[in-house]
C-alpha positions as CSV (number, residue, x, y, z in Angstrom):
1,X,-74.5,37.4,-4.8
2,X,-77.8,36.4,-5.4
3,X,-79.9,33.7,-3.6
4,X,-79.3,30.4,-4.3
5,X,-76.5,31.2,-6.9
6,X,-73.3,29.0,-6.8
7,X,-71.1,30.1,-4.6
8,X,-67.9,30.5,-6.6
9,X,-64.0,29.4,-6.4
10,X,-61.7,32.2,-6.4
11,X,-58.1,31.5,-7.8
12,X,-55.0,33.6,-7.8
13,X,-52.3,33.3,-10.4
14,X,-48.9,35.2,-11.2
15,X,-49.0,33.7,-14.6
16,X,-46.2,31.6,-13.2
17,X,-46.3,27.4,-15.3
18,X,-47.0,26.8,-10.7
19,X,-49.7,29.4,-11.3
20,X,-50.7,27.7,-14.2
21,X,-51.2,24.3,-12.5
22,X,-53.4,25.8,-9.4
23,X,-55.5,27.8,-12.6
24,X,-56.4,24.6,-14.1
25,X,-57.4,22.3,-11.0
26,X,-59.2,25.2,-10.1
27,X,-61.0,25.3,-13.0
28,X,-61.6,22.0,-12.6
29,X,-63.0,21.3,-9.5
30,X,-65.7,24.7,-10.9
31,X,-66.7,22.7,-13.9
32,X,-67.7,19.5,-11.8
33,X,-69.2,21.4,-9.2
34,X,-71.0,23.8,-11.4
35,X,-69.6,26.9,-9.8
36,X,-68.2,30.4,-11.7
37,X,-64.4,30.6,-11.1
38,X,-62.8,33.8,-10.4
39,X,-59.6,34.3,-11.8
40,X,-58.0,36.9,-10.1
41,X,-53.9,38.4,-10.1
42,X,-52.8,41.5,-7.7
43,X,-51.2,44.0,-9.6
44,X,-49.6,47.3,-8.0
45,X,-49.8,45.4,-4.5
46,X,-49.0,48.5,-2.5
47,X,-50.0,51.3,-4.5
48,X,-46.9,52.6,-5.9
49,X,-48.3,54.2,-9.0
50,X,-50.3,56.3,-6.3
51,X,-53.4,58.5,-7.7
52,X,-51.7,58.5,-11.3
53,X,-54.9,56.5,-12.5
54,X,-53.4,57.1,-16.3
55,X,-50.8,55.7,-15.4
56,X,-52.2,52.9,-13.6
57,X,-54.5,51.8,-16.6
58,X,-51.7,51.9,-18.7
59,X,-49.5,49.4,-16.1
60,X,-52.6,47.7,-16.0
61,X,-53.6,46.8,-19.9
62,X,-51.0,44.1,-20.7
63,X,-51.7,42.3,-17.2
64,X,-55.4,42.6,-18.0
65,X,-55.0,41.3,-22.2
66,X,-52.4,38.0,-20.2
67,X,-55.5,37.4,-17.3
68,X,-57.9,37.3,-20.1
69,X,-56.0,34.9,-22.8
70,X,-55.2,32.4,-19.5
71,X,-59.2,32.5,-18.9
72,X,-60.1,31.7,-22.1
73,X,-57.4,28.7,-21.6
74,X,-59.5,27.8,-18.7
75,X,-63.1,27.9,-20.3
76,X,-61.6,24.6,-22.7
77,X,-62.4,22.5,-19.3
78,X,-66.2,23.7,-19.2
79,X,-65.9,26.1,-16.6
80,X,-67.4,29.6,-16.4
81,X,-64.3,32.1,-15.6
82,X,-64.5,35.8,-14.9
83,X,-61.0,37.6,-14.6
84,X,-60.5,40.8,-12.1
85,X,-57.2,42.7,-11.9
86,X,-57.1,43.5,-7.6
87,X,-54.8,46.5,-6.7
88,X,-53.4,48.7,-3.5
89,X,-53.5,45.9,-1.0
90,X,-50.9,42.9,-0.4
91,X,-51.9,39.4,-2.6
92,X,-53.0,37.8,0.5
93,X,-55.3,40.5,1.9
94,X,-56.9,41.4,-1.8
95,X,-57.6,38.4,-2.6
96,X,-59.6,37.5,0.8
97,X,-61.2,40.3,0.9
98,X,-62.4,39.9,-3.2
99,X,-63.4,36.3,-2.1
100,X,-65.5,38.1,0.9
101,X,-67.0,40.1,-1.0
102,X,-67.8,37.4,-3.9
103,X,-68.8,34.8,-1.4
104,X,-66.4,32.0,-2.5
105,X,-66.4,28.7,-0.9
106,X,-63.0,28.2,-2.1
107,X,-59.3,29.8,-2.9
108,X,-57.1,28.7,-5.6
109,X,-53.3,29.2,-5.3
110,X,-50.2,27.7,-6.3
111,X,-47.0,27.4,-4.0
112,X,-43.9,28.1,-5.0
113,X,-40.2,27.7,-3.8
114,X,-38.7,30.9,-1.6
115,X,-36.6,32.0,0.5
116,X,-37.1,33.7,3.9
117,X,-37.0,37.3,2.2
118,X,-39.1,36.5,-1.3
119,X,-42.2,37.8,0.8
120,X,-44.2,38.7,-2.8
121,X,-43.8,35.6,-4.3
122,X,-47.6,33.9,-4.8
123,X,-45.6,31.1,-2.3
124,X,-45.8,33.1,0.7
125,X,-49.0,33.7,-0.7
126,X,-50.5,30.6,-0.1
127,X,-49.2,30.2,3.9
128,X,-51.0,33.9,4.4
129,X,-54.0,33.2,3.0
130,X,-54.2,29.4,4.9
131,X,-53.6,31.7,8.1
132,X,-56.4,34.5,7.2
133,X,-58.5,33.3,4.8
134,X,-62.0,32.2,6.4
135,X,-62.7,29.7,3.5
136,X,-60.7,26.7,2.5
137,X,-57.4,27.5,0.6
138,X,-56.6,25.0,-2.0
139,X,-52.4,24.6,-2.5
140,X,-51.6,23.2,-5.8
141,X,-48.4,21.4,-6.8
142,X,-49.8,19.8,-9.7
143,X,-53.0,19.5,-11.6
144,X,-52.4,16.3,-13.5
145,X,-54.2,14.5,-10.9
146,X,-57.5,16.6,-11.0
147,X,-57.2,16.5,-14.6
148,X,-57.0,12.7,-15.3
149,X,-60.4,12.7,-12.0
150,X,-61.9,14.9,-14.3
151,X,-61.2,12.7,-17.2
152,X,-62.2,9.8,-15.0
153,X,-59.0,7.7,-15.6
154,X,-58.9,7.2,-12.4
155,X,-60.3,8.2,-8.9
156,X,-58.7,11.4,-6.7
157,X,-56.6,9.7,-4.0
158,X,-57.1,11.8,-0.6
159,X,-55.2,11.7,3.0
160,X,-56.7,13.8,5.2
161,X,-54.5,14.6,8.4
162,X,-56.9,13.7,11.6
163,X,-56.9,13.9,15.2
164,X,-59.5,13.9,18.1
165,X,-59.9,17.9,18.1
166,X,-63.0,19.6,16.5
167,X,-60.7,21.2,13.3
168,X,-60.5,17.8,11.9
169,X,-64.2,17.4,11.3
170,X,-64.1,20.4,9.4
171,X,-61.6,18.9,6.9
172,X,-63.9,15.6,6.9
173,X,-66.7,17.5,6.0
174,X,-65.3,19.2,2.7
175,X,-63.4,15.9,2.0
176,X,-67.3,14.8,1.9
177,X,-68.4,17.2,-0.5
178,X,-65.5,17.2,-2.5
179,X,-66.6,13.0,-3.1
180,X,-69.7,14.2,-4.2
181,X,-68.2,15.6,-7.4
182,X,-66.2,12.0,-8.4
183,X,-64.7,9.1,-6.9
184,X,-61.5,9.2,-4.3
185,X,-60.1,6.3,-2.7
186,X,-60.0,8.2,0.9
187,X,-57.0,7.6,3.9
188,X,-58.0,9.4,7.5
189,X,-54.8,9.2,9.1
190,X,-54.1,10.1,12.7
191,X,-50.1,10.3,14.4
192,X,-50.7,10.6,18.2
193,X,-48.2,10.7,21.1
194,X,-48.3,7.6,23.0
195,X,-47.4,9.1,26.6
196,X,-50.1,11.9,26.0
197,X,-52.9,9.3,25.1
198,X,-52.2,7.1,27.6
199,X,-52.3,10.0,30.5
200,X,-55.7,10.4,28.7
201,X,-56.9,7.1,28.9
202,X,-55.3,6.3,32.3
203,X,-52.7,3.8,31.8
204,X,-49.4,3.4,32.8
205,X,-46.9,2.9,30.1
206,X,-43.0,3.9,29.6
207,X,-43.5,2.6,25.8
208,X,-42.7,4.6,22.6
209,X,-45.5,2.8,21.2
210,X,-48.9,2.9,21.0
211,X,-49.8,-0.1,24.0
212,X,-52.6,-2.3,22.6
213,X,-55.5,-0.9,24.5
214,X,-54.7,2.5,23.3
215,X,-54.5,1.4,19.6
216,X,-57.8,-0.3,19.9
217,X,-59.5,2.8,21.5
218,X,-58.2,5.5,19.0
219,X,-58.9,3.1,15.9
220,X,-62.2,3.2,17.7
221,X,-62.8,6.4,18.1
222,X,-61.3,7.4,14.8
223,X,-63.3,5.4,13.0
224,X,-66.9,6.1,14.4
225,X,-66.1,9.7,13.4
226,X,-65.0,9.0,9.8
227,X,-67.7,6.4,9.2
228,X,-70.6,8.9,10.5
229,X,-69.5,11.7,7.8
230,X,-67.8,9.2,5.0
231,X,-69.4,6.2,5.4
232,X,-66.8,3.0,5.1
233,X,-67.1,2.6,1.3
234,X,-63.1,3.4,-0.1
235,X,-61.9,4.7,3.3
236,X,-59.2,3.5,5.1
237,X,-58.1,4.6,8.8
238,X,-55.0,4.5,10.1
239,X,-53.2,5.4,13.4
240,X,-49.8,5.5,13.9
241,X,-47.5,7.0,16.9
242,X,-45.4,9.7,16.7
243,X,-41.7,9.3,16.6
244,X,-40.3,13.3,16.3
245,X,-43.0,15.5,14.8
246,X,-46.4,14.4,13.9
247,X,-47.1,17.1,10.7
248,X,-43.4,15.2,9.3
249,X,-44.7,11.8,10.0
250,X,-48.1,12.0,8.4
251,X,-46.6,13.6,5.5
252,X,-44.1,10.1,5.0
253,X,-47.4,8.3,5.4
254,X,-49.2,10.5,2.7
255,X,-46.2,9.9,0.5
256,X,-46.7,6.0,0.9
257,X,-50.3,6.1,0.2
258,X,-49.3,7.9,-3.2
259,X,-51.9,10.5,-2.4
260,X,-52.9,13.7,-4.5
261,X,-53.4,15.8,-2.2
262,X,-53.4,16.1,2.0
263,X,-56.5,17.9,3.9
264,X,-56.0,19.3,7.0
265,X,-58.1,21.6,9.5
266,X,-56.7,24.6,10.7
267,X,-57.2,26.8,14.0
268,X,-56.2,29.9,12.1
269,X,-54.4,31.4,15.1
270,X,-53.3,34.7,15.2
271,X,-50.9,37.2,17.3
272,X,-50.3,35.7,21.2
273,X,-52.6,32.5,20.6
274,X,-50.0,31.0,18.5
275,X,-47.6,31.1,21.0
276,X,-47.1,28.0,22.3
277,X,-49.3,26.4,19.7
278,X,-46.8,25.2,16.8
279,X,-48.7,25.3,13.5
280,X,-49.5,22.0,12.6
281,X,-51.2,22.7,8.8
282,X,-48.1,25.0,8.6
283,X,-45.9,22.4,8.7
284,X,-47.5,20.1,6.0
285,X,-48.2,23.1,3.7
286,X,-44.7,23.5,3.8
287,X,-43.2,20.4,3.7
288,X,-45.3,18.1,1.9
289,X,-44.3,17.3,-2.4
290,X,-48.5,17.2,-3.1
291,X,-51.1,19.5,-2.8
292,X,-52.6,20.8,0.7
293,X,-55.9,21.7,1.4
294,X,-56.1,23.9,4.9
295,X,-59.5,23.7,5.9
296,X,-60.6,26.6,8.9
297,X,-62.4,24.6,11.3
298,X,-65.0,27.6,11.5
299,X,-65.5,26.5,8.1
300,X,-67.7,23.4,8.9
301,X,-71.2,23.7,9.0
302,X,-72.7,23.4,13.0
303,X,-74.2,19.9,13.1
304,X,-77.9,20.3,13.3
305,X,-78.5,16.2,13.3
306,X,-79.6,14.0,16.3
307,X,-76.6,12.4,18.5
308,X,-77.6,8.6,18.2
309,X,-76.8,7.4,22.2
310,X,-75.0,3.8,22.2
311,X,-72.6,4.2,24.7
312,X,-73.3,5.6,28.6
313,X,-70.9,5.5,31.3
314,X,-72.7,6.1,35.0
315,X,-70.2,6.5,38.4
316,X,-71.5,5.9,41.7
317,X,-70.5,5.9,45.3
318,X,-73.1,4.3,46.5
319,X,-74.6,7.0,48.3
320,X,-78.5,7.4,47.6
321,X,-77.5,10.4,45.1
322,X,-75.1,8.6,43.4
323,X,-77.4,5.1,43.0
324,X,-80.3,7.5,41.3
325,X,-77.9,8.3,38.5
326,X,-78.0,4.6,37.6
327,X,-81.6,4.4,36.5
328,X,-81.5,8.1,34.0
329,X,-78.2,6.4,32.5
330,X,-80.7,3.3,31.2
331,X,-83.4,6.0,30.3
332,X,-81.1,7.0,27.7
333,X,-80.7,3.7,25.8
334,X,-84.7,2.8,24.7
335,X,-83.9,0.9,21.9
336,X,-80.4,-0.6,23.4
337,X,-76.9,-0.1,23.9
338,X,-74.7,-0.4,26.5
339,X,-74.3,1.0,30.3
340,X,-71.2,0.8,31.8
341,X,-71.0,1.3,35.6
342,X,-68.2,2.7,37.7
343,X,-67.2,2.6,41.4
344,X,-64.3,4.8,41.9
345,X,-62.6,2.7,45.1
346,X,-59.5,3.6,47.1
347,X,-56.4,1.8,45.9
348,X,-54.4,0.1,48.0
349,X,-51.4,1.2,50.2
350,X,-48.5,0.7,48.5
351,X,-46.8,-2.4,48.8
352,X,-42.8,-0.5,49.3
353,X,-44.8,1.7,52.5
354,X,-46.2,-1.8,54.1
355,X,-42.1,-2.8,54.5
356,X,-43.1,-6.7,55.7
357,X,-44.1,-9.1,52.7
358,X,-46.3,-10.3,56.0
359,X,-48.0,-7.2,56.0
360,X,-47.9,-7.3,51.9
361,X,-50.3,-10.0,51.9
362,X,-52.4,-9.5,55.2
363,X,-53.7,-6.8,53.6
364,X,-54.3,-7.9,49.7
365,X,-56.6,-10.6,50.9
366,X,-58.9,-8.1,52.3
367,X,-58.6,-5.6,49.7
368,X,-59.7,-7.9,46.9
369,X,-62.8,-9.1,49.2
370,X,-63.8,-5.3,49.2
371,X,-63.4,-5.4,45.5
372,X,-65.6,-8.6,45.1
373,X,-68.1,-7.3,47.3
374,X,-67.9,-3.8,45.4
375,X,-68.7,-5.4,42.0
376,X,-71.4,-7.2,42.8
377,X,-72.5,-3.9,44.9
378,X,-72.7,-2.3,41.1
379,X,-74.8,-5.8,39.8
380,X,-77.1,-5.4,41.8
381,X,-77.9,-1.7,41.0
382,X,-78.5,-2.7,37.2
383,X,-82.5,-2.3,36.8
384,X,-84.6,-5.2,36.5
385,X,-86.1,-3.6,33.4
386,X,-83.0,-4.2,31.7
387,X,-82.9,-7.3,31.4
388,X,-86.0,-6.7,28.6
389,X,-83.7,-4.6,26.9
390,X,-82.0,-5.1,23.4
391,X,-78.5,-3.7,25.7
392,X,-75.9,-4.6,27.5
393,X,-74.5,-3.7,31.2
394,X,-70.8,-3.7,32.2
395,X,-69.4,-3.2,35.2
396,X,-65.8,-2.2,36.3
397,X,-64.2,-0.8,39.8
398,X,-61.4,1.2,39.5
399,X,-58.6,2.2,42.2
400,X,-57.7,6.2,42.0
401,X,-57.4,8.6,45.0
402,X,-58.8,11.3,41.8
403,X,-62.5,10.1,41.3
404,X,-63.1,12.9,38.3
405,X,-60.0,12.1,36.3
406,X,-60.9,8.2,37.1
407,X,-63.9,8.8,35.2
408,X,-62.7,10.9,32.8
409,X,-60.3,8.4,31.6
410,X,-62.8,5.4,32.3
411,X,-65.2,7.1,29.5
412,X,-62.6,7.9,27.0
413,X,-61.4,3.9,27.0
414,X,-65.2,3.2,27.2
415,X,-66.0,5.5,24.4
416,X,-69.1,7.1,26.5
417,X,-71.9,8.9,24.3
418,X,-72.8,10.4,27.7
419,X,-71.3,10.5,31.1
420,X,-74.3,9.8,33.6
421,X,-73.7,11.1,37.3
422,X,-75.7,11.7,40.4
423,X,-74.7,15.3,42.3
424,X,-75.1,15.9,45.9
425,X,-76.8,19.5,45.4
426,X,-74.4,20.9,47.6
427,X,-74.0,24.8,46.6
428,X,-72.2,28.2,48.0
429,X,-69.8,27.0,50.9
430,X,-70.7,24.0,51.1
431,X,-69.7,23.3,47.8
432,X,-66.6,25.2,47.7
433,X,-65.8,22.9,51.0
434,X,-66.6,20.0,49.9
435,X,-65.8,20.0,46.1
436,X,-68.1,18.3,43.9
437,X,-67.0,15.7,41.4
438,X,-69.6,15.9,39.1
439,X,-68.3,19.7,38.6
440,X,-64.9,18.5,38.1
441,X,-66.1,16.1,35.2
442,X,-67.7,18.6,33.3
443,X,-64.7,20.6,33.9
444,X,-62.2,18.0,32.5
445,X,-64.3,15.7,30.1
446,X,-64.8,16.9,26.6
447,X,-67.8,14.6,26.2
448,X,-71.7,15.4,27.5
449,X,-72.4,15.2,30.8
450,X,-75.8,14.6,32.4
451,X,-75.6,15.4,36.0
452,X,-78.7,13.6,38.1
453,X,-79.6,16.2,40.6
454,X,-81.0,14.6,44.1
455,X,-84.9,13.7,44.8
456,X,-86.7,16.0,46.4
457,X,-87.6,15.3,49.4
């Protein structure tokens, strides 16, 4: 391929009317997007006509004369198509490797009803290359949709399958580009497990449901991440819990929406690192009546732009290392934002262990005082120089006998840009002794961490 030539869409067909619908969105989606398409069937898939290559041409000349008339089929939507006959390997396997070799940012296929044993049907196809395939892989159920977008009757509707995991943005990313070539009306849908979130967020529920805090902070969170790559501009975000399986659940929601087509990101696991990791994109590419795009979340492009910082969460406990952490968490925010400060305090003895309801409230009384004295302990760290600041501060203590998984949690309801906290420099035994916290949060927390290392002294 040569530089700064199109990268093109491969598509494979059986010449089956399914085939036939993943041909023309294929071509399609190449004549907006300027790109060749590669029309491509596997003949011979394991080499049974051997070294006979007489033979082989001969097999070959009718499937090559049927490729070429459903090409010329294709050119009617403006699209450049070159046909190639692939041989001697499995569907799935020549056709990745033609699209390696060609470069394509994109594989065309159809999917087709089987059974458990019609492995060579371009249906099993499309699940294999999903799995292998290091570009997206395009499932087509029909291509009246792309056809009328193309036509521009009307725009593409899109529901891409989110969560908080890193193989979403890949999906969000092509959904991007894929805008860029004509307008969709856009739903970012997430299906999360209440118990699971609110173990994450650290609060105590026994509901089936979504408990409003934890609705507020996923919408949250969801959101910022689809407005940063989509903007808000025909997007809509929903978040829903999970009743049974999420993959069957997002798919009823797709069906409402009347979408075109579902996007999902993909892990691509292979051999022992799917056990125990049901395939999600598996089961909508399965199950779901519209098209599926399976997006590898190797697929997306590293992000090269500047983080904009909004949001910092510094924990103390008071000691002079923890306090210094305080000032570097407002160094972050120049032009403004917020600071959110955190005491991680000891909770209470439980009430049932005190026996006496004399005891019960002999020793609330006190308890609260501590937490007063503890908040206003926090105020009083907040840097004059804030108060010249376009920001905010907030301040919270919270009761945990874990102070790393407090703060963990604390951030993710916060929705901390950064997690600001002081270390006591401790190292070798010492450290091994003592345990660090700031080494636990960097262990547990999926967001940055900026650990304040003591002053010299």
């Amino acid at each position: 391929m040569k530089p700064n030539e199109p990268t093109p869409i491969i598509c494979g067909t059986d010449f089956s009317e399914n085939a036939a619908h993943a041909a023309t969105a294929a071509a399609v989606l190449a004549a907006l997007s300027g790109k060749p398409l590669l029309l491509v069937h596997a003949a011979d898939e394991f080499n049974g006509r051997g070294d006979d290559q007489k033979n082989l041409k001969a097999f070959l000349r009718p499937v090559t004369k049927q490729l070429r008339t459903e090409a010329n089929r294709l050119k009617k939507t403006g699209a450049t198509v070159e046909i190639k006959v692939l041989t001697g390997q499995a569907a799935e396997l020549a056709i990745k490797e033609f699209g390696r070799e060609r470069a394509a940012s994109l594989t065309v296929v159809s999917s087709v009803s089987k059974t458990a044993f019609d492995r060579w049907t371009l249906g099993s196809v499309s699940e294999q290359l999903a799995q292998v395939d290091p570009v997206p892989t395009l499932v087509v159920r029909s291509a009246a949709p792309f056809e009328a977008w193309e036509r521009g009757e009307r725009p593409l509707k899109i529901f891409v399958a989110a969560d908080l995991a890193s193989v979403s943005e890949a999906a969000l990313q092509w959904v991007r580009d894929l805008r860029a070539l004509g307008p969709c009306d856009i739903v970012v849908a997430q299906v999360d497990r209440p118990q699971e979130e609110c173990e994450r967020l650290g609060i105590v529920t026994t509901a089936l449901k979504n408990p409003t805090t934890v609705q507020r902070v996923l919408e949250r969170d969801l959101r910022k991440r689809v407005h940063a790559l989509l903007g808000k501009e025909n997007v809509r975000i929903v978040v829903e819990p999970a009743r049974d399986r999420p993959d069957a659940r997002l798919i009823e929601l797709a069906v409402e929406a009347h979408t075109d087509m579902i996007v999902v990101g993909t892990h691509q696991r292979r051999g022992l690192g799917r056990v125990g990791h049901p395939s999600f994109s598996r089961g909508i590419l399965r199950h779901a009546p519209m098209s599926v795009a399976c997006v590898p979340a190797a697929f997306a492009p590293k992000s090269r732009h500047i983080p904009v910082i909004q949001r910092v969460l510094v924990a103390t406990d008071f000691s002079k290392f923890g306090d210094c952490a305080v000032p570097h968490a407002y160094s972050l925010l120049p032009a403004g934002g917020t600071v959110f400060l955190l005491h991680i305090s000891e909770p209470m003895p439980n009430p049932l262990a005190l026996n006496l309801n004399p005891k019960i409230e002999k020793a609330i009384k006190p308890h609260q005082t501590r937490l007063r004295k503890t908040s206003a302990r926090l105020l009083a760290l907040i840097p004059s120089e804030a108060a010249n600041r376009d920001g905010a501060s907030e301040i919270a203590v919270v009761e945990d006998t874990d102070p790393a998984r407090a703060i963990c949690q604390a951030a993710e309801r916060f929705g901390a840009d950064v997690i600001c906290i002081g270390s006591h420099g401790r190292s070798g035994l010492s450290a091994m002794v003592m345990g660090s916290v700031a080494q636990a949060v960097m262990a547990q927390s999926s967001r940055p961490v900026l650990v304040v290392r003591p002053p010299a002294e």
